[in-house]
N, C-alpha and C positions, 0 to 999 in steps of 0.2 A: 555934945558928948554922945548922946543918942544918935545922929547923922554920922559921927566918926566910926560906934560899932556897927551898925546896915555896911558901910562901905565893907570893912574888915570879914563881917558875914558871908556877904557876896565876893570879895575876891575870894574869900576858903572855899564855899560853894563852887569856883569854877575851877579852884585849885583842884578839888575831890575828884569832881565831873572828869577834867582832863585826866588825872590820874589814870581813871577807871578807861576810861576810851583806851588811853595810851597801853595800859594793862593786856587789855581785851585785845586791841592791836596784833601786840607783841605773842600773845598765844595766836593767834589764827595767824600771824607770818611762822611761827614756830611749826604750829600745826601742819601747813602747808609746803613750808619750804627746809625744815630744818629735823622734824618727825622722819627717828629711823624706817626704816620698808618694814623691821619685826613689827613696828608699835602699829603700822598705818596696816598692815595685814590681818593682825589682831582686831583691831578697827571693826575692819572690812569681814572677817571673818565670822563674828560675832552677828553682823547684819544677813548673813547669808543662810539660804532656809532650804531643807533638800525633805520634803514629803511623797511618800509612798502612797499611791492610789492603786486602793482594793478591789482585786477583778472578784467579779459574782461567780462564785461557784454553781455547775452549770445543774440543771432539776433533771431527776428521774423519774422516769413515769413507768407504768405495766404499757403491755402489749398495745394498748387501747391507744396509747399517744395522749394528748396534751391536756385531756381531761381527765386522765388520774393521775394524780401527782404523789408520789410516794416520798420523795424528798426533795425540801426549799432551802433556800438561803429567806432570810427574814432580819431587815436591817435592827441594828441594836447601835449603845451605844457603851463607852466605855467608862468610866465616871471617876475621872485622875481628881490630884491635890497637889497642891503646893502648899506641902509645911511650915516650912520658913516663912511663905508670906502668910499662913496664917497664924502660926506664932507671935511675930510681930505684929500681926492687928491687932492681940490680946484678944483674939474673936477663937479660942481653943473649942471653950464648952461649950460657946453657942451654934459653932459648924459639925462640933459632935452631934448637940443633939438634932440639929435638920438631919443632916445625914443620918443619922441613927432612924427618924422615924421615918421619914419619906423610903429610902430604899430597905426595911427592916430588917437591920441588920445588929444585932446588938451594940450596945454603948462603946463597954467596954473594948470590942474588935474593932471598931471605928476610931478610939482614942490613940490606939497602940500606934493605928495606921499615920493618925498623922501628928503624934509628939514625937517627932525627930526632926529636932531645929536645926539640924546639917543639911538635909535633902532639900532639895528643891522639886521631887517627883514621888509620888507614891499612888499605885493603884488604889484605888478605893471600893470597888465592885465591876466586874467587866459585865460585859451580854446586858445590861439594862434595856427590858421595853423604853420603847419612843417615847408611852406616856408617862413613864414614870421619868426620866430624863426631862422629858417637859419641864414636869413639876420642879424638879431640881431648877434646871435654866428660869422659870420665871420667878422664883425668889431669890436669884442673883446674888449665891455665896460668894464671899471674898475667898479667894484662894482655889475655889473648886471650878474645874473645865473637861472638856470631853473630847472623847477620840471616836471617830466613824469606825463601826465592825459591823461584820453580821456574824449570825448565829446560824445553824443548820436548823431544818425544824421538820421533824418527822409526824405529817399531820395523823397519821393511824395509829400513834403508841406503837404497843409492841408489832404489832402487823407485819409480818415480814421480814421479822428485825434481824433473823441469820443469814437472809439473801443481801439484801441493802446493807447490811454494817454500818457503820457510825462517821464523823468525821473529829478528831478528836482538838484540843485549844490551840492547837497551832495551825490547824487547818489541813491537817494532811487526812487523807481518808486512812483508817486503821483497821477496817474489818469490812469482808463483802463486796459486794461492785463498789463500794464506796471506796474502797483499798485497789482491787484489782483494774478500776478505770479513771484510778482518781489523775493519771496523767491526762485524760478529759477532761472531766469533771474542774477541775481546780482551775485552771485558767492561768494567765501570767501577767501579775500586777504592775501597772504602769509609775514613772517617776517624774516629780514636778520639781526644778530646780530656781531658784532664785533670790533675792532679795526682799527683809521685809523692813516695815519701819520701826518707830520707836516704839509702836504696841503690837510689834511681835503681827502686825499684819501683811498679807502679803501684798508686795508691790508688782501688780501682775503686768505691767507695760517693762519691769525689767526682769523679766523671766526670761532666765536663759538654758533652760530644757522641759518639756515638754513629752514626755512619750506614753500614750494613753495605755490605761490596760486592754488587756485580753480579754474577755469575756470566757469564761469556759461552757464548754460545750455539753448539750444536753443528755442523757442516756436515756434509751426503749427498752424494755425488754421484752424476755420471753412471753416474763411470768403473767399470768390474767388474774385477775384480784378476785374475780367469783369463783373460779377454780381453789385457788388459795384458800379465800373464806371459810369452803364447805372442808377445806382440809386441815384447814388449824382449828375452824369446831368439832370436828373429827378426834381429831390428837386430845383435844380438854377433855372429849366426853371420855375418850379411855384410860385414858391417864385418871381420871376421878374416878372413874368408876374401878378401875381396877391397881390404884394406888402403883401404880407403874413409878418406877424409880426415873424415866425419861421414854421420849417414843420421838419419830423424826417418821417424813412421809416424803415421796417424791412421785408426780406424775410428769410423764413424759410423751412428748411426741415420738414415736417409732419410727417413721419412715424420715424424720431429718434430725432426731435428737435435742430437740428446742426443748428446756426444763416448763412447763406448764406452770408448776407448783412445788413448791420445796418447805417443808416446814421441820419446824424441833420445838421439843419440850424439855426442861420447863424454857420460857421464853426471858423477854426483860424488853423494859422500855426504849427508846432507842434514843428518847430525849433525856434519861436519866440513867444513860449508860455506866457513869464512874458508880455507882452504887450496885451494880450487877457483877456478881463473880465470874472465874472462868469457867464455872461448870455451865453456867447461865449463858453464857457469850458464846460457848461452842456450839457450833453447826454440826449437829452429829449426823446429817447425812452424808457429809463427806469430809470429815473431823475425827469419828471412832471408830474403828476396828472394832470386828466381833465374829464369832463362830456363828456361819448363819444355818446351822443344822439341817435340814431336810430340804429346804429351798436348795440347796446345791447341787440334789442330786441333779437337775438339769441339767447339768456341765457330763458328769458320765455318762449320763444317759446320750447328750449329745456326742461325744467321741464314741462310744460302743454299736451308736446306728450307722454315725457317717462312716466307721470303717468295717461293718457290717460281720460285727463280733457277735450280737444279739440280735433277735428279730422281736416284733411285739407279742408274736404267738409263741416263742417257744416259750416252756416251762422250764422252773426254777425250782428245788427243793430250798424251802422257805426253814427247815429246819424243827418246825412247832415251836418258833419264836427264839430259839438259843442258839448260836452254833459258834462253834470252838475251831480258831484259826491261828496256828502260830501262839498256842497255848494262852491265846485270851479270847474269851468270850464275848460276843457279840450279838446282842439283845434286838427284838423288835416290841414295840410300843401295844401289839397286839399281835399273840401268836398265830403265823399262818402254815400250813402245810406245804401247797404245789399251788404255784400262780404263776401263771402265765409273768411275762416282762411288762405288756399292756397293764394289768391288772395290782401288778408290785405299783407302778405306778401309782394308781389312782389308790390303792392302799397307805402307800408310802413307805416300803416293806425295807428296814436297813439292811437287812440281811441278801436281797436281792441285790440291793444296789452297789454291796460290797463284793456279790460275786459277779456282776458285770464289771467292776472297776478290773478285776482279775483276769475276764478276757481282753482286756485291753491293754495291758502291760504296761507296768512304771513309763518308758520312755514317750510310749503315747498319750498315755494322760498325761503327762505332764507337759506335752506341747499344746495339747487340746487346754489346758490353765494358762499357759499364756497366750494364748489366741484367743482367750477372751478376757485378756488382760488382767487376770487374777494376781497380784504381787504387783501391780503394777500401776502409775499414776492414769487414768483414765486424760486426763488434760481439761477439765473442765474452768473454766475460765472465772471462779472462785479463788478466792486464798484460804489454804487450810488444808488441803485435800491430800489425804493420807493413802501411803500404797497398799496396806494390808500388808498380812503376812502370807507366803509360800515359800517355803525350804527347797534347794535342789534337790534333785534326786540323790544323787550321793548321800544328802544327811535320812535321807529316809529309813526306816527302819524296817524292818520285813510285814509289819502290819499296818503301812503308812498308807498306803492306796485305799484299803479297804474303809480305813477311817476319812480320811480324805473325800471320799466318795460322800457322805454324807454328813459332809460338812461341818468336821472335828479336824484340828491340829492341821486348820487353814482358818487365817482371819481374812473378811472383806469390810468393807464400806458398803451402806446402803444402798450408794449409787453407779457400785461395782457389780451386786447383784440383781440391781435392775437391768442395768445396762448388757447383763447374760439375757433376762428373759427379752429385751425388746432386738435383740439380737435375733433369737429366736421367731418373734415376732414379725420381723425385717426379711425374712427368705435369707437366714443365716448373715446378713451383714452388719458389720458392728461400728455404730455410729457414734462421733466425738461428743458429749455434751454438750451444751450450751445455754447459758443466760441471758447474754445481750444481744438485744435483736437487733441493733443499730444503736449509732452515735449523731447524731447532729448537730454543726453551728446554729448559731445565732439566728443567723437567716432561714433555718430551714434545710441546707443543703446537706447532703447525705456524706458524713467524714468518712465514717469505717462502717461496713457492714459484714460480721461473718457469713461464711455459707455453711451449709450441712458439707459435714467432711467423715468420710468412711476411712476408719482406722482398724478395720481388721474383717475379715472374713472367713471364722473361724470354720462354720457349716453350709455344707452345699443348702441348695433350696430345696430342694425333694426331701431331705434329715431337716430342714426345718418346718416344713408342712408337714409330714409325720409325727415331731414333737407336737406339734399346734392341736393336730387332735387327739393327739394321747394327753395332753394335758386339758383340754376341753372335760375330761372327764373325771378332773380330783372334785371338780365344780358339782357333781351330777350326783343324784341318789346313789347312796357308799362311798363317796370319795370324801377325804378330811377333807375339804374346800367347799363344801357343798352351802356357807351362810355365804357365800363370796357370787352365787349365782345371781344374777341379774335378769328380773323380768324383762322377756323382747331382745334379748343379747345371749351372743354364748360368749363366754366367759372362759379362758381360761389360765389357769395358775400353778401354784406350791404353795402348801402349808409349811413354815418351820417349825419346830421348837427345840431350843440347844440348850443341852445344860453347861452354866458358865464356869470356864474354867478356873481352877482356885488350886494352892501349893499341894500337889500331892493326886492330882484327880480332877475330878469335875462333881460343880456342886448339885446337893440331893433338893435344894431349895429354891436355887437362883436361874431362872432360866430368862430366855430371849426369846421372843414370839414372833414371828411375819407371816407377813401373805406377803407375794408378790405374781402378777400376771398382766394381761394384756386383753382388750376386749375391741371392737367384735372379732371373735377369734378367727373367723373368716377371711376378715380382710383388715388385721389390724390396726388401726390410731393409733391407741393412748397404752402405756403401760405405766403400771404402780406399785408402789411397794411403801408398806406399811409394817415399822421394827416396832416392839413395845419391849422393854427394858424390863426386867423384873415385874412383871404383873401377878396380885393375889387376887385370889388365890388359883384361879384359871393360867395359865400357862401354856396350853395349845396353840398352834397359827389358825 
């Protein structure tokens, strides 16, 4: 009986076995010869893996080159989930709370993340440090994996942070050379195509594309960081001390227009730019329009010599500080009698400067403004930059020049009225701006380099060496300029101060304060100009 059930066991056992062969058979001749092209596409489709490789956005340095680095690319990491698969491990709370405490991030923002048992994908925190990413990867969550990024990483904080601009999550630059070069800068990411296997790895002997990234290329600039330095401690000290509503500074090269230094206040981090407004993000040296009051008269004064309407010696009745033109009156900051034109100068006299705009006639100042590009974009190779305001002449009204003249009901940019004095400065030539000193690949090799490029020539050179030293002397005993004097240098400039315009007038409280000039006035370098925005309770340039 026992020997009759073994036989009956054993033939069932090879009954099962053949079954199962025969089964298996029959799907892999199906598989192979009987499987529609949609099913075996699907198949094949599903095996097939097409990854994005990220090119390095290329580093900025100051003037110096490759040893000051003002912004990096710094790899990170991305720190994805798969819900579904951690749903079904029943492993919910305890991938909350790793994740919660290693990248801290609260519980509850972590839970939302990954209770959706449809998805099969959800960010979890992007930009993660390597080392905290570590730590993740060696405790080997179920369900959690990582994507390769980097981060920008601006090693100075705020430093610089309205020249350079930011680069914002998608990678595009969105403010600054970051914006304006980011066609450099950014680089063009390479693509890997292929097959992987059943753990999603890839199968790199059947890779069937291959196209490496770009590397993007590096930017130089102008700007010199010790320069910068002494001008954004600059900007803090006056802005604190004189509770300045904002202040912005720019030094320049004269003879080829290279920006040395550019700063604004208030400032902002540039690694924690989403938390910075847009009052904080503007560049107001070539971002705000404003009346730059007395600093202007430089412009009349230049058209009234080069067409040889005023001389330095003649005399001017100054009025005793009042005088009545076209039934409005027209004040000086301190009553003067008879001054010479030399001497309005170094006074600051508006009253003079309104009756020089007079020998010069509407149609000529108003050629002499845009010859030195007053109303007009300068081209500086920043994003932001604002043309000012100038009205034609047509909308002028019969007291428009004389206001004009000393720089009321005309708006500039900071770097609009620098760009008059280093003109000046220049033997009348008026030079394009500039930030980036060069571009370089990878290797080293020089992509794009601008040149100094001359975009206007508003005054002969004989009217601008006559300016140079009639302005040498706002700097000197009796001139408003005279804290602006420099031991061992001569010095010379314009004081401003505007009252700011508000509905109805101009206010009794809010004024805009600069200096602006060029040194050694002999043989100028560098020119600068330094705005303060409402300052208490001093007010003067």
């Amino acid at each position: 009986m026992n020997e009759w059930r073994g036989k009956w066991r054993f033939v069932l056992g090879v009954i099962v076995l053949m079954a199962a062969l025969t089964g298996l058979g029959s799907r892999l001749a199906f598989l192979h010869l009987v499987t529609p092209p949609s099913v075996c596409k699907e198949i094949d489709d599903g095996r097939r893996m097409e990854k994005q490789i990220l090119a390095g956005r290329g580093t900025i340095y100051d003037r110096g080159g490759s040893g000051n680095i003002l912004a990096m690319n710094l790899p990170v990491k991305d720190v994805c989930a798969n819900p579904l698969k951690i749903i079904q491990s029943n492993q919910l709370v305890q991938v909350t709370t790793a994740l919660s405490e290693t990248l801290d991030m609260p519980a509850d923002e972590v839970a939302v993340r990954l209770n959706r048992p449809t998805r099969e994908f959800a960010w979890v925190k992007r930009y993660v440090p390597e080392e905290v990413s570590s730590q993740l990867r060696d405790r080997n969550i179920p369900g959690v994996f990582f994507r390769d990024a980097t981060v920008r990483y601006y090693p100075h904080g705020s430093f610089m942070c309205h020249v350079l601009g930011y680069v914002n999550h998608d990678g595009i630059g969105s403010a600054g050379v970051e914006q304006s070069s980011d066609k450099y800068l950014r680089g063009c990411p390479g693509l890997v195509e292929g097959r992987v296997d059943a753990l999603r790895r890839e199968m790199v002997w059947k890779r069937d594309r291959y196209v490496p990234a770009l590397e993007g290329s590096h930017v130089v600039l102008n700007l010199d960081q010790n320069i910068q330095h002494f001008v954004e401690k600059g900007l803090d000290e006056v802005t604190a001390e004189y509770r300045a509503r904002g202040a912005c500074a720019i030094v320049q090269r004269v003879k080829t227009g290279e920006i040395l230094a550019m700063a604004s206040r208030p400032s902002f981090d540039l690694n924690e730019f989403t938390t910075a407004d847009d009052v904080r993000r503007m560049n107001r040296a070539v971002g705000l329009v404003y009346e730059p009051g007395s600093v202007f008269k430089a412009v009349v004064f230049s058209a009234a010599f080069n067409e040889h309407t005023v001389s330095p010696n003649m005399v001017v009745d100054c009025e005793n500080g009042a005088w009545t033109y076209n039934n409005r009156v027209l004040r000086d900051y301190h009553p003067y009698d008879r001054l010479t034109v030399a001497d309005g100068i170094k006074k600051s006299s508006n009253i003079l400067a309104a009756k020089t705009a007079l020998t010069v006639g509407n149609q000529r100042f108003y050629k002499y403004l845009k010859a030195f590009h007053i109303g007009d974009k300068l081209g500086v190779d920043l994003p932001g930059e604002e043309t000012g305001i100038l009205h034609p002449v047509s909308e002028w009204s019969g007291i428009s020049a004389t206001r004009i003249a000393i720089g009321q009901g005309v708006a500039v940019t900071a770097l609009q009225m620098l760009s008059v004095y280093s003109a000046i400065a220049n033997d009348g030539i008026l030079m394009r701006p500039y930030v980036t000193s060069r571009v370089l690949t990878r290797d080293g090799s020089v992509l794009y380099q601008p040149q100094p490029e001359i975009i206007g020539r508003p005054i002969k050179a004989e009217t601008a060496a006559l300016l140079k030293r009639l302005l040498v002397r706002v700097t000197e005993a009796g001139g408003t300029g005279r804290r602006a004097a420099v031991e061992g240098y001569e010095v010379a400039g314009k004081t401003g101060s505007a009252q700011k315009p508000v509905p109805g007038g101009y206010s009794a409280t809010a004024h805009v304060a600069s200096f602006v000039g060029f040194l050694p006035a002999g043989n100028p370098e560098v020119a600068i100009i330094v705005v303060v925005d409402e300052p208490q309770p001093i007010h003067t340039g």
